[in-house]
N, C-alpha and C positions, 0 to 999 in steps of 0.2 A: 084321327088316323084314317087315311083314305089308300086306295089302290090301284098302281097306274097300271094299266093295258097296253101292251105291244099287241098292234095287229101286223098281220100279213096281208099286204097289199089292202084293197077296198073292200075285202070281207069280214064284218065285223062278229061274223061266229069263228073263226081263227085266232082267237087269243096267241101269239108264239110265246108271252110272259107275261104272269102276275107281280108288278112291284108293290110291295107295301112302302107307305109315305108318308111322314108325318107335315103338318103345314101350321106356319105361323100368319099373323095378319102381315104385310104386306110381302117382299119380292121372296120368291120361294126360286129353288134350284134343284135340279135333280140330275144323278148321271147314273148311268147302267150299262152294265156288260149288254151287247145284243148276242142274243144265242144262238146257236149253232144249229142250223136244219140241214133236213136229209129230203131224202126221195125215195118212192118203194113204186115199181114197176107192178102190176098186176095183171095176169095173165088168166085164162078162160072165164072172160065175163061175160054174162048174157045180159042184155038189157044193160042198166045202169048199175056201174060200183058206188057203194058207200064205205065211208071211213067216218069211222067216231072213237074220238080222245075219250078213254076208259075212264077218269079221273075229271073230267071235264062234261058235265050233261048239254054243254052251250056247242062244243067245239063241233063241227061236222062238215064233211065234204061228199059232193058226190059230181061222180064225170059220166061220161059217156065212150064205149071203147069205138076205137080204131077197128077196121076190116077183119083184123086179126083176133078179138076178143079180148083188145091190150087196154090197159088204161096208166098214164103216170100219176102219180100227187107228188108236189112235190111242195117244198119251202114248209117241211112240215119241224115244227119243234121235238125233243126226247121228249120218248113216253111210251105205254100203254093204247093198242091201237087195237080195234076190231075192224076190219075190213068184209063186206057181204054183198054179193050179187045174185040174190033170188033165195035160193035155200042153201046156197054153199056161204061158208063162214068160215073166217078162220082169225086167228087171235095172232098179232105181229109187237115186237118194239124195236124201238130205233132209240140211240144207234146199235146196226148188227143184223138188220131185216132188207135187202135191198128190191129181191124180187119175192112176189107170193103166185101161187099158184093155186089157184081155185080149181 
């Protein structure tokens, strides 16, 4: 029994899905729904925002905001989200979370 990884894009702390899989010795074959992602806007960042998949210790993102204290993430899978920029924190999920305000 093994388990395949869908990443997003070339970052491989972005899991978007876990398949489980079974394999035999020679040609193997697999198919998967690919899953639906979102985007959550994030508004008064200081410094650098981070995002971390609650359910995931691997998954994590972090940006840098725009002029305005903005930052997007996006191509993110459903889930359990904490997003923080300095001492402000706040708990999100998608789908259903589109903007946060810190």
């Amino acid at each position: 029994e093994y388990e395949l990884f869908v990443f997003s894009g070339d970052n491989m702390m972005k899991a978007l899905a876990r398949i489980p899989v079974s394999v035999r010795a020679g040609r193997n074959a697999v198919s998967f729904p690919v899953p639906a992602v979102y985007a959550v806007s994030v508004s008064g960042v200081e410094g650098n925002a981070f995002l971390r998949k609650k359910d995931d210790n691997y998954w994590n993102d972090s940006r840098r905001p725009d002029s305005e204290g903005r930052v997007l993430f996006d191509g993110l899978p459903e889930g359990d989200y904490t997003v923080q920029s300095g001492a402000k924190r706040q708990e999100l999920h998608l789908p259903g979370t589109s903007e946060v305000k810190l």
